[in-house]
C-alpha positions in Angstrom: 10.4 18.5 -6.5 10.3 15.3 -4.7 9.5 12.0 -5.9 8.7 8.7 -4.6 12.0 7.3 -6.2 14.5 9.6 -4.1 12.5 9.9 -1.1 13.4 6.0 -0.6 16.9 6.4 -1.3 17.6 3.7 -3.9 15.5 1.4 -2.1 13.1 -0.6 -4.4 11.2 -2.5 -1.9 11.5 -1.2 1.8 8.4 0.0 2.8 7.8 2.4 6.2 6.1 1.2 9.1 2.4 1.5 9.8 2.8 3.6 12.7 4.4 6.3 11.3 4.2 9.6 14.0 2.1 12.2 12.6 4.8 14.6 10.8 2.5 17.3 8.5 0.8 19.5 10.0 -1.3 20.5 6.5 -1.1 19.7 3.0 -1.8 22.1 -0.4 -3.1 20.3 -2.8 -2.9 22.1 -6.0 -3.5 25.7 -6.0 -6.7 26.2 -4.1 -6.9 23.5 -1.4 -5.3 23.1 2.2 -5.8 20.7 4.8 -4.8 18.9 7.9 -3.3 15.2 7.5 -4.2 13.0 9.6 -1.4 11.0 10.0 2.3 10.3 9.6 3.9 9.2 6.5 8.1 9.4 7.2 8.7 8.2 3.5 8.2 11.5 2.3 11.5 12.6 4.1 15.3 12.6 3.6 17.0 10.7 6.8 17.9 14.2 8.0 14.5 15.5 8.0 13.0 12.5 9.8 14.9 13.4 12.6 14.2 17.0 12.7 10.4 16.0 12.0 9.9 13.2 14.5 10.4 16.2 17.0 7.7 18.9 15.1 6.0 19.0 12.8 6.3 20.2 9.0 3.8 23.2 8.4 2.8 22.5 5.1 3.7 19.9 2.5 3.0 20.3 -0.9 1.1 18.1 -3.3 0.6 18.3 -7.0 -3.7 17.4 -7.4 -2.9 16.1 -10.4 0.3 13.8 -10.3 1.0 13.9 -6.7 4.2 14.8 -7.3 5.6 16.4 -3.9 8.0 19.0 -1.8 8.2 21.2 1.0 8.6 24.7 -0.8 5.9 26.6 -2.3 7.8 27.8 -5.2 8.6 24.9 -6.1 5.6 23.4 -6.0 4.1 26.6 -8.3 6.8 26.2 -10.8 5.7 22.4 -11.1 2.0 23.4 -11.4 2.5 25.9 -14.2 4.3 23.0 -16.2 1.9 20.2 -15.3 -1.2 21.7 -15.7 -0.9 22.0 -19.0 1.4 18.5 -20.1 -0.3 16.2 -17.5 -2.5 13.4 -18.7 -3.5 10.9 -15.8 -2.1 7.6 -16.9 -3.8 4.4 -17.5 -6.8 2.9 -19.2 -10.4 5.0 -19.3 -12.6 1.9 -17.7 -15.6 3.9 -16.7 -17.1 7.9 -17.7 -20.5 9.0 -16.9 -21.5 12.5 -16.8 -19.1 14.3 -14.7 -17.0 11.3 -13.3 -14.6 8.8 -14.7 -12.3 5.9 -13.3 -9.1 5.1 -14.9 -7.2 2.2 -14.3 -3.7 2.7 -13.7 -1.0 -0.4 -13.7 1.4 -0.2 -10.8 4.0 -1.9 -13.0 3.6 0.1 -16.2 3.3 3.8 -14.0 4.9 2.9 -11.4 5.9 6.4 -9.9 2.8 8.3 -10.1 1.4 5.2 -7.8 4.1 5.5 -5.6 3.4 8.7 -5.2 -0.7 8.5 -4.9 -0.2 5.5 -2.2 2.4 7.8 0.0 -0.2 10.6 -0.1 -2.8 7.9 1.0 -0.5 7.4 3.3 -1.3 10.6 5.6 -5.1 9.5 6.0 -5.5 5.9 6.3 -3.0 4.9 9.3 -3.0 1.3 8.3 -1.5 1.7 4.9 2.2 0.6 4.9 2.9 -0.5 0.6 4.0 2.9 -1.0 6.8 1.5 -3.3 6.5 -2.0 -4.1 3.6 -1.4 -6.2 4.0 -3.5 -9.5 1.3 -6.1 -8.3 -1.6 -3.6 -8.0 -4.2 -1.9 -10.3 -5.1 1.3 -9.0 -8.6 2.5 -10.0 -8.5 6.2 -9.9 -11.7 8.9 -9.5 -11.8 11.9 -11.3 -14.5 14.6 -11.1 -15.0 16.5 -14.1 -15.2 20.1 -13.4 -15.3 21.8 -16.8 -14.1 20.8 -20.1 -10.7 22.1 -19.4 -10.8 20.6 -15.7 -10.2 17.4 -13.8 -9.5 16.6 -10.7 -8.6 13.6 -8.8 -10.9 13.1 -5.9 -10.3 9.7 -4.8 -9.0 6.0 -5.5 -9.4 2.5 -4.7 -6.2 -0.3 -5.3 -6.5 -3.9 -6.2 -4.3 -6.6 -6.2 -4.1 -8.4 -9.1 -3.5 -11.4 -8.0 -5.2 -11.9 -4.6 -5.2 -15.3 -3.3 -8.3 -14.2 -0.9 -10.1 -13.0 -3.2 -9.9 -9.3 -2.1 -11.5 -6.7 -4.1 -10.1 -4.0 -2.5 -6.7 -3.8 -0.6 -7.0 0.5 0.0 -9.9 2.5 -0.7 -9.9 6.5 0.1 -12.0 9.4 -0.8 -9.5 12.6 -0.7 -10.8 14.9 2.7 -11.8 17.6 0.4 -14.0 15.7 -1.1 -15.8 13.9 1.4 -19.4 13.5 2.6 -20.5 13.2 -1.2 -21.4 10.0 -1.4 -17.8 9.0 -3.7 -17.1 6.3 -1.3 -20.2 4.2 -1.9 -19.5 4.9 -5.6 -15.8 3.4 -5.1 -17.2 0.8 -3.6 -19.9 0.4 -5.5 -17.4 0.0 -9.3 -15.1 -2.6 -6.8 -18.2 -4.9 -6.5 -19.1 -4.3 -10.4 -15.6 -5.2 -11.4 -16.2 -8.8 -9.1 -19.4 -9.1 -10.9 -17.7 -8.8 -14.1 -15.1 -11.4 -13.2 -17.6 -13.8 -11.8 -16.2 -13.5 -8.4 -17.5 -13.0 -4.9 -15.3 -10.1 -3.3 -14.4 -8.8 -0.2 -12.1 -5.6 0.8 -8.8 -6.4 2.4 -9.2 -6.6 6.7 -9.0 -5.6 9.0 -11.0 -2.1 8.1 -10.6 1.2 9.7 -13.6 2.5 11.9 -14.8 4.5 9.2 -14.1 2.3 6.6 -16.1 -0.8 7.9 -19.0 2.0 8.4 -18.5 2.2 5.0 -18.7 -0.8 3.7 -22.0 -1.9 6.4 -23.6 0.6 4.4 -23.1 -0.5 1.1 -23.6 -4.1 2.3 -26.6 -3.9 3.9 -28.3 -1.2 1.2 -27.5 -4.0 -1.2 -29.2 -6.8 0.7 -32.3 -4.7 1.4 -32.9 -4.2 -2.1 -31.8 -7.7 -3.3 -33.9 -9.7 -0.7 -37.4 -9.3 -2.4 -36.2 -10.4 -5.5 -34.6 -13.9 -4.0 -37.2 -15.2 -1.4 -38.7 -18.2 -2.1 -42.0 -19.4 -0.4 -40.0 -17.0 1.7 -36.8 -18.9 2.2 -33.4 -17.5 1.0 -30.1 -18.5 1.7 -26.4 -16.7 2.6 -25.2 -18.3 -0.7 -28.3 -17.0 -2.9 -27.3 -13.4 -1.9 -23.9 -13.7 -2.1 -24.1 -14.9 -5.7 -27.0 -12.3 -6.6 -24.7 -9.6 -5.1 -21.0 -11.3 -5.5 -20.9 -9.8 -1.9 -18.7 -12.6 0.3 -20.9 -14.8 2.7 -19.0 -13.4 6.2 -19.5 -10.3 4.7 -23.2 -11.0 4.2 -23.2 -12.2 7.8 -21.7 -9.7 9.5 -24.0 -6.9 7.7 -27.2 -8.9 9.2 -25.4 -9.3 12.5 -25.2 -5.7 12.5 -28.5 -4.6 11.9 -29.4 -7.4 14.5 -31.5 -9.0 11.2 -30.0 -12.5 11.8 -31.8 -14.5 13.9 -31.5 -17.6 15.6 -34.1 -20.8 16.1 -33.9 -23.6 18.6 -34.2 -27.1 16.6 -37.7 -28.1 17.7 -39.2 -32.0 17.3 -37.7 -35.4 16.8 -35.5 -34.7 13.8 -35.3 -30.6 14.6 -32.1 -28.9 13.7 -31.1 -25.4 14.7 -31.2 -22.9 12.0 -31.1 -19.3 10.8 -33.8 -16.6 10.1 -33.2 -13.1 8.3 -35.4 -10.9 10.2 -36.9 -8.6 7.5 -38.7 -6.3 10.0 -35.4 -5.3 11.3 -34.2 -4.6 7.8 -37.1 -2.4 7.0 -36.9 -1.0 10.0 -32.7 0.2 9.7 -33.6 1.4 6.2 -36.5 3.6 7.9 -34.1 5.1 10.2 -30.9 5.4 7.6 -33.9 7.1 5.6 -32.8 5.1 2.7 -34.4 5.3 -0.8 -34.3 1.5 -2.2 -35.8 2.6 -5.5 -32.6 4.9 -6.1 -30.8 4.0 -8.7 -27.4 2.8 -8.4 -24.5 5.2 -8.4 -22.4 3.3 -11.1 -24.7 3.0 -14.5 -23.3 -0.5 -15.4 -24.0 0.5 -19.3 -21.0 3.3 -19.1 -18.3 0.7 -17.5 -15.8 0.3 -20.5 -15.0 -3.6 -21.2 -11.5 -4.2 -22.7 
């Protein structure tokens, strides 16, 4: 079985470049799941077999669904399975559970390989992902999806630096393809901005954002503003800064979100003492959660009561 620790050959810090060829043709995950990836990840390789797979690619690699654990040979990886199934406990700190989902959050410093080994497989579907091994300054906030009693599975994650001098709230965020188009994204998203509320802290997620992920995130963003607005206006005035705080959503953020629902709208100063100024178009907001068919009296996806407070 491979691991993150031999795959970099002693190295502690060297991570692989961003624009890794695409190498893997599909990966197992676990015992009942296959699928393409995306992109390249060369870290998973001896030097030898980056050669021989920067020419073609490898038909299958794979990948434990519970510790991410890796290698190239099926029996291997069965062996491995029989033995973790039954031994593995997902490390880290139980910070949220309701109904059939939890989030544990996992120190890169204290479990150190198993997020090695999460961020290489993240590594195959988000191209712009390049810190695999030097992993000690993030928290990793890990998705599990509660089959049965005797079940879990891993379905996505989202990491966090600890110390982020911008303020970031997210520095990776990815839903596992299996597991897509269920909404888990928003949710991910969703607990980031909780955990900036609970800090007292506006956030933002690291840029620049995939295609996809900035889709993402518009979503989220301007959901949230559509159902915080009526609770803000005054004598039908509110500012950037009054949503940002209500929301802990970051002012650019808040601005680009408007921008892109075309709901920010400028006026040309007028009179002696006139000034230019700024108008959020509600119509245009009503009107993109009309056509997004969104339900503003939804509850949220992350019940605040069931987020565990050290």
């Amino acid at each position: 079985m491979g691991d993150s620790e031999s795959s970099k050959n002693g190295s502690s810090s060297t991570n692989a470049s961003v624009t890794d060829p695409r190498n893997v043709r599909t990966v197992v995950f676990g015992e009942e799941l296959e699928f393409e990836a995306w992109y390249g990840c060369s870290s998973y390789f001896s030097d030898k077999e980056r050669k021989q797979y920067a020419k073609t690619l490898l038909e299958r690699l794979y990948v434990c669904s519970r510790c991410f654990k890796y290698t190239t040979k099926a029996p291997d990886m069965g062996q491995h399975l029989t033995a973790c199934s039954s031994s593995f406990v997902t490390p880290g700190r139980l910070i949220y559970q309701c109904n059939q989902f939890s989030i544990r959050e996992v120190d890169g410093e204290k479990d150190k390989l198993y997020c090695q080994c999460l961020s290489l497989f993240a590594k195959l579907f988000v191209d712009t992902k390049s810190i695999y091994f030097a992993v000690d300054r993030f928290k990793f906030y890990v998705l599990i999806h509660h089959v049965s009693s005797k079940k879990e599975q891993p379905v996505g994650f989202f990491s966090k630096e600890k110390l982020s001098w911008d303020e970031n709230n997210v520095a990776c965020i990815l839903v596992f393809p299996p597991f897509q188009g269920q909404g888990l994204g928003q949710l991910l998203i969703e607990f980031s901005y909780q955990l900036s509320i609970l800090e007292g802290k506006l956030g933002s997620p690291e840029k620049p954002l995939s295609e996809h992920g900035r889709k993402s995130y518009l979503l989220y963003w301007c959901t949230v503003i559509a159902k915080t607005l009526p609770h803000l206006e005054h004598d039908g005035r509110v500012s950037i800064n009054e949503i940002a705080h209500a929301t802990s959503i970051r002012q650019d953020d808040i601005i680009e979100a408007l921008q892109s629902v075309n709901a920010l709208q400028t006026w040309k100063a007028t009179g002696v003492e006139g000034k230019p100024g700024m108008r959020i178009s509600r119509e245009r907001i009503a009107a993109w959660v009309a056509k997004r068919n969104i339900n503003l009296q939804a509850p949220s996806l992350i019940d605040i009561n069931c987020i565990i407070v050290p």
